[in-house]
N, C-alpha and C positions, 0 to 999 in steps of 0.2 A: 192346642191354642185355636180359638173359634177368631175368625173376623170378619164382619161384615162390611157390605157395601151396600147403600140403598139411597136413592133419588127420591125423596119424600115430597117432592115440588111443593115445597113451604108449607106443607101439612093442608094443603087449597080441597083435596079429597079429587074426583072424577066421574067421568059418568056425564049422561048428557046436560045437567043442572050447573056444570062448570062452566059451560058457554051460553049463560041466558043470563041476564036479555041480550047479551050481544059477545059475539064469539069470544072466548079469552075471558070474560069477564071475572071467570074464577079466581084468576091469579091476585085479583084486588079484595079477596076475603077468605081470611084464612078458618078453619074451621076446628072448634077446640074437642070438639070429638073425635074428629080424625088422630088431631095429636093425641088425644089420650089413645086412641086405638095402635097407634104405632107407635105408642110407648110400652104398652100391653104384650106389642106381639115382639118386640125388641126384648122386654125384661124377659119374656118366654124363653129369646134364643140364647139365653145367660152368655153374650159373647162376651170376650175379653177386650178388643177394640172393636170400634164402629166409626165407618165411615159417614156423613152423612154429607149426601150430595142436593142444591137449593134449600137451605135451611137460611128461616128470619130470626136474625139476631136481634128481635125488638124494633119492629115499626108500628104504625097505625093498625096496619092490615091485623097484626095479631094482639091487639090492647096492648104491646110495647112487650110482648114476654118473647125474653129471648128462648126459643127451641131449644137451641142445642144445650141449654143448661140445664133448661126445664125435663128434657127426658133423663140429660145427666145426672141431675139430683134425685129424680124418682128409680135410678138404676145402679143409684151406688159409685157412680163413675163421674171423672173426673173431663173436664172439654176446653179444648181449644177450638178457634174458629177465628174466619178472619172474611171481609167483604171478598167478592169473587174478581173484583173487576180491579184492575190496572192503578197502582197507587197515584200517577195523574188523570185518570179518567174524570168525567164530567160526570158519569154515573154516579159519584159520591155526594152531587150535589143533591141529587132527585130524590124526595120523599120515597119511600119505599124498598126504591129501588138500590137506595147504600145499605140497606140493611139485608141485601140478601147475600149468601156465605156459601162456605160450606164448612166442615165441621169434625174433628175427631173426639170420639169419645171412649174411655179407655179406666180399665180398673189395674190399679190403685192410685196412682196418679199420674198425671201427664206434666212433664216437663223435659223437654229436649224435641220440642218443637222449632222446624223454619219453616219461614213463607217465602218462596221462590214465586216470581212472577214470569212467565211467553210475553215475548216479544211481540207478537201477532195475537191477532183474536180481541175479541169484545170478553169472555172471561179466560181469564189470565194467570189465576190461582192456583197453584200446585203446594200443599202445605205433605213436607216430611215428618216424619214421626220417627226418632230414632230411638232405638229399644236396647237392650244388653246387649242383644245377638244376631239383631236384625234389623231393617228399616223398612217402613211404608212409606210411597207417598199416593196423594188421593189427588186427582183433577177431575175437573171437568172440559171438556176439549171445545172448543170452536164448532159452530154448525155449517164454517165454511170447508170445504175441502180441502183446500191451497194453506189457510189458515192452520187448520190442523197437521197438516204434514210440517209445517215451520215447528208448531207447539213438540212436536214427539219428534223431532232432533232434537229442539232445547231439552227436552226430557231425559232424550240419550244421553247426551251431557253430563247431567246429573248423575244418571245410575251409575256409568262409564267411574264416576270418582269413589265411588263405593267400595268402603273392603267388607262389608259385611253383605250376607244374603239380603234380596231386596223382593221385594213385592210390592207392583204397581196396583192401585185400585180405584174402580171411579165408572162417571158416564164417559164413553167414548167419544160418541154422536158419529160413530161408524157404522154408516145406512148402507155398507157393504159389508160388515160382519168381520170376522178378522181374516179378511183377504186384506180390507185395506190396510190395518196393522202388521200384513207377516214381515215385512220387510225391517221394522223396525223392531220386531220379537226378534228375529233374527240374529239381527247387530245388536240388541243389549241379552243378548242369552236368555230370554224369558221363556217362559211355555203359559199357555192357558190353561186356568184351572176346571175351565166349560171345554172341557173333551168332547163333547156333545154339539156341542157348539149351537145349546138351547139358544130360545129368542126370549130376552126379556120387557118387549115395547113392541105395544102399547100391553098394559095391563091384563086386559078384557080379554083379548085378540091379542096375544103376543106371537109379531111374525118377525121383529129386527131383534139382532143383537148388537144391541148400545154400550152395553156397561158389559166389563170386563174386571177379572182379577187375572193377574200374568206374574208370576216366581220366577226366579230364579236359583241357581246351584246353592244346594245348602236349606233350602225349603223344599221340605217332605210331605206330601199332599196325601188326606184321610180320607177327606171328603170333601163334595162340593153338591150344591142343592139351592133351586130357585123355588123358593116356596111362592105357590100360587093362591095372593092375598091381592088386594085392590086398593090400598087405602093410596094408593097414588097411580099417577101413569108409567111408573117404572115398577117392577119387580126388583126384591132384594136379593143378592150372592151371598149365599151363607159357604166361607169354606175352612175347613178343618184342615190342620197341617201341626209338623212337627217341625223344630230347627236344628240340624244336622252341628255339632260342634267344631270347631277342626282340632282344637287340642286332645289329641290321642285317637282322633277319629269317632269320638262319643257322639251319640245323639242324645237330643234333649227333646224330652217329650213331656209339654204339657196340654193337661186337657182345660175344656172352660171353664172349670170353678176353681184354677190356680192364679189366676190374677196375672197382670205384666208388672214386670220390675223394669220400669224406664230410666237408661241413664242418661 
């Protein structure tokens, strides 16, 4: 089973052209060669889900096409997605800015999605994926510190109710690396799948680790690998794993051209 995680920052691309004429300006134009490029190097890594972290579900900025469909449909797979931000926020009113997401996308089809929302923090979105034998769920954390530690108790919460093996995936926006998460691996039983405890940000110059995948018992780890591509300010976690059975103690092992069978 392959899964990724990757911070596409709405397909806007990087590099010093992202802040001209004036800093940020990037983020108001999104660019259609990027996304074909990171639809390219996506169908390359034939994963079974994908997480996609700031993806435009169809505003102005990208002529209204929504992302996560558009790589979805060109990869065989099926998407869910949902706005990031707090279902009363004001961000829903603003041009643009309601149409940014994030996003699962998964072969053969996805159904047995939820959208949980953090009480704290400007994005709020934590969507679960729940599978035969296993569950993901994908956020993006707060760039507040105080914020973030609220968001990953509500998170414990969640896993805490789990009977199935679990895997967390996403940007963390932990500018202390997973020191500031051990506490919270800890209490929900996870382990990192960056043993290494590579940096994935900035792209160019990757010195923080932002984004994390973190298991749990019952996930069997093959492999893990930050391929070094650019087409955003994040790097993508490619990581390979197996789901441990419990009836008879079987393991189940698929690779990435076996599809998911989502219940």
């Amino acid at each position: 089973m392959r899964l990724v995680s990757y911070n596409i920052r709405y397909a806007t691309g990087t590099g010093p052209a992202f802040h001209l004429p004036v800093p940020g300006a990037g983020y108001l134009r999104s660019n259609r060669q990027v996304l074909d490029r990171i639809t390219g190097f996506l169908a390359e890594l034939d994963a079974d889900i994908i997480g996609l972290i700031e993806v435009d579900t169809g505003s102005i900025r990208t002529g209204m096409v929504n992302q996560a469909r558009h790589i979805a449909d060109q990869l065989g797979h099926y998407s869910t997605y949902q706005c990031k931000y707090g279902e009363e926020s004001l961000n829903h009113l603003l041009p643009i800015v309601r149409k940014q997401g994030n996003a699962f996308l998964a072969a053969p089809r996805v159904h047995g999605e939820r959208f949980h929302y953090f009480d704290a923090g400007i994005k709020r979105l934590i969507i679960e994926l729940e599978l035969d034998d296993f569950v993901v769920f994908l956020v993006h954390l707060s760039l507040k510190f105080r914020h973030r530690h609220f968001q990953l108790r509500h998170l414990h919460e969640l896993i805490r109710r789990q009977t199935k093996p679990v895997i967390v995936a996403g940007d963390f926006n932990t500018f202390w690396g997973d020191h500031e998460i051990y506490l919270f691996m800890q209490a929900a039983g996870l382990t990192s799948a960056n043993t290494g405890g590579r940096p994935s940000y900035p792209s160019r110059w990757p010195r923080r680790e932002l984004d994390f995948v973190l298991y749990g018992e019952g996930i069997e780890p093959l492999s893990f690998d930050i391929p070094l591509v650019q087409f955003s300010d994040h790097l993508p976690l490619v990581f390979d794993f197996e789901v441990r059975v419990p009836s008879g103690g079987r393991r189940k092992s698929m690779d990435s051209t076996a599809g998911v069978a989502l219940g």
